[in-house]
C-alpha positions as CSV (number, residue, x, y, z in Angstrom):
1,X,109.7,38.0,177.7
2,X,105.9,38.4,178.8
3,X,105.0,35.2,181.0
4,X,102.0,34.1,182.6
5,X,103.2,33.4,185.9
6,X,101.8,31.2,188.9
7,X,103.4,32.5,192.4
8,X,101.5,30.9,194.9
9,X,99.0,28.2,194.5
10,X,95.4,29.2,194.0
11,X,92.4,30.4,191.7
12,X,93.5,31.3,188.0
13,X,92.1,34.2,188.3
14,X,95.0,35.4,190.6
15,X,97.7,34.9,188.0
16,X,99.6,37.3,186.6
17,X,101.0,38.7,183.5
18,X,104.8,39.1,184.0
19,X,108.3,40.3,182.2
20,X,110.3,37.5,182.8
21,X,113.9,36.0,181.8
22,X,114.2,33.8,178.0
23,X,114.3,30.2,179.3
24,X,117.6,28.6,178.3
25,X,117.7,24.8,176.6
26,X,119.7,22.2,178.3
27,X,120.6,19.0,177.0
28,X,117.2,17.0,175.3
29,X,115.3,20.9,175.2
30,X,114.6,23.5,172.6
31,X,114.1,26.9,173.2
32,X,110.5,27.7,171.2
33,X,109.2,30.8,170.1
34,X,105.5,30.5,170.7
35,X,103.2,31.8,168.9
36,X,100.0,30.3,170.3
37,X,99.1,28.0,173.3
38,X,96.1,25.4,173.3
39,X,94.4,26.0,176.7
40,X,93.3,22.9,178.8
41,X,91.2,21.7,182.0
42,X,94.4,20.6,183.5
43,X,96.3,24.2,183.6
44,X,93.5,25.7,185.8
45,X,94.0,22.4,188.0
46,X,98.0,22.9,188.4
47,X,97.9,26.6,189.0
48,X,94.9,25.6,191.8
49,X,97.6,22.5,192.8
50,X,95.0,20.1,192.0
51,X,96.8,18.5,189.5
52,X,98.7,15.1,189.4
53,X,101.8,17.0,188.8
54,X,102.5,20.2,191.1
55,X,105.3,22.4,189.4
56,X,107.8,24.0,191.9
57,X,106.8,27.6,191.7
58,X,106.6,29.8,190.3
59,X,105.9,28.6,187.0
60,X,104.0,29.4,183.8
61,X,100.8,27.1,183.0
62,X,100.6,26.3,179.7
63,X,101.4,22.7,178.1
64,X,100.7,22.5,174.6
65,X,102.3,25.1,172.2
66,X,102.8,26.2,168.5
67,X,105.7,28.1,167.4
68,X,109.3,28.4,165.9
69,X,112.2,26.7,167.0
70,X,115.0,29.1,168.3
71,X,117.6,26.9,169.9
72,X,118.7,23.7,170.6
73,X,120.5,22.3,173.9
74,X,123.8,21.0,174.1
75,X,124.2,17.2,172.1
76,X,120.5,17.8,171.1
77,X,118.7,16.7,167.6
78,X,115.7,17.7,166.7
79,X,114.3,20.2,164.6
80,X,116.3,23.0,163.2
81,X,116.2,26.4,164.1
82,X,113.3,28.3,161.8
83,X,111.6,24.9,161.8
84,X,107.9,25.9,162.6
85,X,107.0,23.5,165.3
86,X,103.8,22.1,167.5
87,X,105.0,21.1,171.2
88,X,104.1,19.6,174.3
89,X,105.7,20.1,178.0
90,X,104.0,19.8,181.5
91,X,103.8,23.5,182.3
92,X,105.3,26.8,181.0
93,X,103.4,27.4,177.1
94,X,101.4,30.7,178.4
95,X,104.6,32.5,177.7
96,X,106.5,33.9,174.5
97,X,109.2,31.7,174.7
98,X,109.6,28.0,176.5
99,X,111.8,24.9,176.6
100,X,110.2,21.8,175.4
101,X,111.7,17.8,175.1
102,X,113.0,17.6,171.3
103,X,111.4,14.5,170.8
104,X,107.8,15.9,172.1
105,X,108.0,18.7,168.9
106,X,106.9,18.2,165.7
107,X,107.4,19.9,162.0
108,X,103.5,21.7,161.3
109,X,102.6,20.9,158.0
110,X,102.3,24.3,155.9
111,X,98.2,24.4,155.5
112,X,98.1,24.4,159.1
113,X,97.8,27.9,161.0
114,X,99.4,28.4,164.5
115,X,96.3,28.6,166.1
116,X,94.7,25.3,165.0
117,X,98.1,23.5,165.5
118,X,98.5,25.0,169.4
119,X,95.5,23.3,170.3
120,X,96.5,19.7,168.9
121,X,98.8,17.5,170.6
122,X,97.5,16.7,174.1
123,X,94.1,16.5,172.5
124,X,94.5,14.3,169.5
125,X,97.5,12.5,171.2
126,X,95.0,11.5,174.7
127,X,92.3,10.3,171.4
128,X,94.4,8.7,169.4
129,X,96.2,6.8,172.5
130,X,92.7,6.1,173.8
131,X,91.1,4.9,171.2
132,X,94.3,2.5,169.1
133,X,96.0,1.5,171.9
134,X,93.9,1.6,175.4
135,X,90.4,0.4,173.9
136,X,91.7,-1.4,170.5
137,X,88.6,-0.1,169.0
138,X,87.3,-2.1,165.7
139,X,85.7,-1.1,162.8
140,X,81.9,-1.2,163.6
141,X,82.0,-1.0,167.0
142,X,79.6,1.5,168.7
143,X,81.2,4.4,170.4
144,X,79.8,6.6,173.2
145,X,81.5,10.2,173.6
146,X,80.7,12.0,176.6
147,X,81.7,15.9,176.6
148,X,82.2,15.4,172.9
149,X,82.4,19.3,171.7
150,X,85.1,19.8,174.3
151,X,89.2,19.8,173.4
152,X,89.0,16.2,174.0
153,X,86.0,14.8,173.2
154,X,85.7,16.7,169.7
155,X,88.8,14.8,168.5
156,X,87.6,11.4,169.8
157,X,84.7,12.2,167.6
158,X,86.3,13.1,164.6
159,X,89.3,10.2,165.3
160,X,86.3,7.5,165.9
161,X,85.1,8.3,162.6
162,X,88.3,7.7,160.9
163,X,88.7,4.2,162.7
164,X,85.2,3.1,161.2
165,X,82.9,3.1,164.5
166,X,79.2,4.3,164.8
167,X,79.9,7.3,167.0
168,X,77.2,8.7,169.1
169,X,78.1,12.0,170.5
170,X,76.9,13.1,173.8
171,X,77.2,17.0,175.0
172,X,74.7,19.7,177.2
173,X,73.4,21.5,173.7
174,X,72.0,21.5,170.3
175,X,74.5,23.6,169.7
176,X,77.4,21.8,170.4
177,X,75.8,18.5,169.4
178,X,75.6,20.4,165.6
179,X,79.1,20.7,165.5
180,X,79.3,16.9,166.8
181,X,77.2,15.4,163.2
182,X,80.1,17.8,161.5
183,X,83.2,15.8,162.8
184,X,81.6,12.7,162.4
185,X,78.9,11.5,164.7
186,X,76.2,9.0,163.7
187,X,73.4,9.7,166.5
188,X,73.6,12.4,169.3
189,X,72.2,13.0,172.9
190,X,71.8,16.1,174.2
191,X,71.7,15.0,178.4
192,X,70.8,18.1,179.3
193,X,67.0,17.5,178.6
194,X,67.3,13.7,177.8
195,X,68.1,10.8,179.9
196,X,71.4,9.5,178.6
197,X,71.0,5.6,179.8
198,X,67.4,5.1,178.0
199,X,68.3,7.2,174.9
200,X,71.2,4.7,174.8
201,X,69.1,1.8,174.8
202,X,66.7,3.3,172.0
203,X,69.9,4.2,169.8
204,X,71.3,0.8,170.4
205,X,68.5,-1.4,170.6
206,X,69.2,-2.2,173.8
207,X,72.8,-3.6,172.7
208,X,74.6,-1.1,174.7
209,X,77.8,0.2,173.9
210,X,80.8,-1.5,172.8
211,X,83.7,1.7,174.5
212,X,82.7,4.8,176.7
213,X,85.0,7.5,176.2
214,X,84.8,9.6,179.7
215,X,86.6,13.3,180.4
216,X,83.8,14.2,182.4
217,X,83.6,11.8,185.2
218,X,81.1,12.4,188.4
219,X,77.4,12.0,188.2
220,X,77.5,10.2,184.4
221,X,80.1,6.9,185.8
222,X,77.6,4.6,186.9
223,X,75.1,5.1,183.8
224,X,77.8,4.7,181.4
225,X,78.7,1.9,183.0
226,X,75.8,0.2,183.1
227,X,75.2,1.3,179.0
228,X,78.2,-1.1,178.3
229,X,77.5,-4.0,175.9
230,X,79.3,-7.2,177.4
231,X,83.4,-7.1,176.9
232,X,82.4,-3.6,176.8
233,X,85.6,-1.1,177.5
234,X,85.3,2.3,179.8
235,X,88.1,4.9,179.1
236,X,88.7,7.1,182.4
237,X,90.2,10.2,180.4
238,X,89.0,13.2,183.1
239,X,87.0,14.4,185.2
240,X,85.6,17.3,183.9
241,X,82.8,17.7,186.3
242,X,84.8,18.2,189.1
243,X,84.4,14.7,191.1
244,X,86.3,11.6,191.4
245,X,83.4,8.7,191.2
246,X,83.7,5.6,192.4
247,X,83.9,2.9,190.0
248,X,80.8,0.5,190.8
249,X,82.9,-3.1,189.9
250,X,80.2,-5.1,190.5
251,X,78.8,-4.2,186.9
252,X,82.3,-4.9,185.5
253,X,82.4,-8.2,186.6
254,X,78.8,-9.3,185.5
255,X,79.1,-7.6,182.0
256,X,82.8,-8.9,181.7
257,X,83.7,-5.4,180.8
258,X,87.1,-3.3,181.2
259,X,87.7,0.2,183.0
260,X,90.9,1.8,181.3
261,X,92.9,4.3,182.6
262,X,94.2,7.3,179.7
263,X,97.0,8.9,180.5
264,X,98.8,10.0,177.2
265,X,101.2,12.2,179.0
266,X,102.8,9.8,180.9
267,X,102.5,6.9,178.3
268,X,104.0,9.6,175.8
269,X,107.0,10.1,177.8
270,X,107.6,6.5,178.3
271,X,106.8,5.7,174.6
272,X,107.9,8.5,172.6
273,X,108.9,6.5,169.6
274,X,105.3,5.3,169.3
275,X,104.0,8.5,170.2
276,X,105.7,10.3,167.5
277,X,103.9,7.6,164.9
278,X,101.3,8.6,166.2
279,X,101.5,12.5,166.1
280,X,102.6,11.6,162.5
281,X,99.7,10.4,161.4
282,X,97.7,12.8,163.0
283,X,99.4,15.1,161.4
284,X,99.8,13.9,158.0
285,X,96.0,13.4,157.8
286,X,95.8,17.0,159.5
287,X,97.7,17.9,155.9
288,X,95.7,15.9,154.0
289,X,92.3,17.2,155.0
290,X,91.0,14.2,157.0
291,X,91.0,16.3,160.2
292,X,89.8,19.7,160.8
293,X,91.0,20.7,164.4
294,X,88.8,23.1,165.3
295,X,89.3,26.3,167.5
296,X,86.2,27.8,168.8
297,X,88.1,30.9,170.8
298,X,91.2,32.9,170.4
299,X,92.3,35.5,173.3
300,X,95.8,37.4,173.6
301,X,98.1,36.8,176.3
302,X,96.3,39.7,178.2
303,X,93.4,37.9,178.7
304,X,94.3,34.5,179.8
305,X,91.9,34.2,182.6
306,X,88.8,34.9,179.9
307,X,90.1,31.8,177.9
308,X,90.5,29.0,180.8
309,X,87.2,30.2,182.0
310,X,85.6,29.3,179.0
311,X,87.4,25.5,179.4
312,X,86.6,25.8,183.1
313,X,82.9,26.2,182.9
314,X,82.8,24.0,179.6
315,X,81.6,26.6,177.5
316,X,84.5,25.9,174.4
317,X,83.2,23.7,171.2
318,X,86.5,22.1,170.5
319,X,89.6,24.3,171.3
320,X,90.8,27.9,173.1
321,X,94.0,29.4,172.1
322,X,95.9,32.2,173.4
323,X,98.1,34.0,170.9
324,X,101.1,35.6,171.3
325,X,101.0,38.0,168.1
């Protein structure tokens, strides 16, 4: 099978396209046929071994993935061979075939292409995580989404909506922000020309905001801190911009407020019981018409290192794919 492969940690643009050997399922695995892989932030940080979790090499990036189940391991359940599939594993989805956990794979409901369906789990799993379980957000409630046409933020957009809060969407264009007001946002901020802080305080008549949903991290921490009503809840979900900040906690103490870590992958494997509830829903109001997952971008294998550069330099309005076809 043809493989992205990673040999030596580095820039993504070193990778290569390889022939490689069919993985083979053990026990708790099926063997997937992909047919298209979301692309993500985090694969150019693992091949570049900047990641939280550094693969023994070499491996394939690559960890969300449409496609149709082949194989089962041994004493495995899950779905059946033919079943068309949507999957999630740490590494290995820019390939035409990979082993995923059984219990991370879910049936794609028929109006749903490959394409849209590759670039759903991480992203409307981290959204839906963030938003029901880390920042219990209510009905009402004002919520800020920073990078909000990106993989990420485009969902907590859309998945703000459907929980009933006033969504303000926050991204570096008109362009994007458009597509924002499409998937559900009440008010936008384009913080490319405006400052994001005061426009807050004119949208919120000085009320602040009740939860910050953050993949982008560095300069915009302390601002969106500070824009946090009292109780208010931050949600550390990336750091898109390339820096770590440094949490000021001084402002969390005097506005009684919360910073919240997100980490749906390792909740996910802890919880997959409630994570599958959760994909459920996602998906059955995916079938219903509720959610639109959007895909902005769709490359062949070939050209990999086009489609993480557009995630890289946060060009992409909701999701890239590669597709194996």
């Amino acid at each position: 099978m043809r493989a992205v492969i990673c040999r030596a940690f580095g820039p993504y643009t070193d990778l290569k396209v390889e022939d490689v050997p069919v993985p083979t399922p053990r026990r708790g695995e099926l063997l997937l046929e992909v047919r298209a892989a979301g692309v993500n932030f985090m694969d150019a940080l693992m091949v570049e071994g900047k990641y939280q979790v550094k693969p023994p090499l070499p491996f394939s990036p690559g960890a969300e993935v449409a496609g149709v189940v082949r194989a089962l391991g041994p004493e495995t359940t899950g779905p059946r061979p033919g079943t068309r599939v949507l999957a999630t594993a740490v590494h290995g989805g820019y390939a035409e075939a990979v082993v995923v956990p059984a219990d991370q794979a879910f049936a794609i409901p028929d109006s749903l292409g490959d394409a849209a369906a590759a670039g759903m789990s991480i992203v409307y799993g981290t959204s839906f995580h963030a938003l029901k379980d880390r920042a219990a957000l209510k009905s009402g409630e004002r919520l800020l989404v920073l990078g909000a046409a990106g993989g990420v933020g485009l969902t907590a957009v859309e998945l703000g909506n459907e929980f009933g809060a006033r969504v303000i969407a926050a991204a570096s264009t008109d362009e994007k922000l458009a597509l924002c007001r499409e998937y559900g946002a009440e008010e936008v901020i384009n913080y490319a020309r405006e400052d994001l802080r005061e426009r807050i305080k004119v949208l919120t008549s000085g009320a602040g905001v009740d939860v910050v949903y953050d993949p982008v991290g560095g300069p915009y921490t302390e601002p969106m801190i500070r824009a946090l009503a009292p109780g208010g809840r931050y949600l550390v979900v990336g750091f898109a911009a390339g820096d770590i900040p440094k949490l000021p906690l001084n402002l969390l103490l005097l506005k009684q407020a919360s910073a919240v870590g997100v980490f749906w992958g390792g909740w996910a494997r802890a919880n997959p019981g409630a994570n599958a509830k959760h994909m459920q829903t996602v998906l059955d109001w995916c079938a219903s018409g509720r959610l639109k997952p959007h895909v902005s971008g769709t490359f062949p294998l070939d050209r990999f290192a086009e489609a993480l550069r557009q995630v890289v330099d946060r060009e992409a309005k909701g999701k890239v794919v590669i597709s194996m076809k």
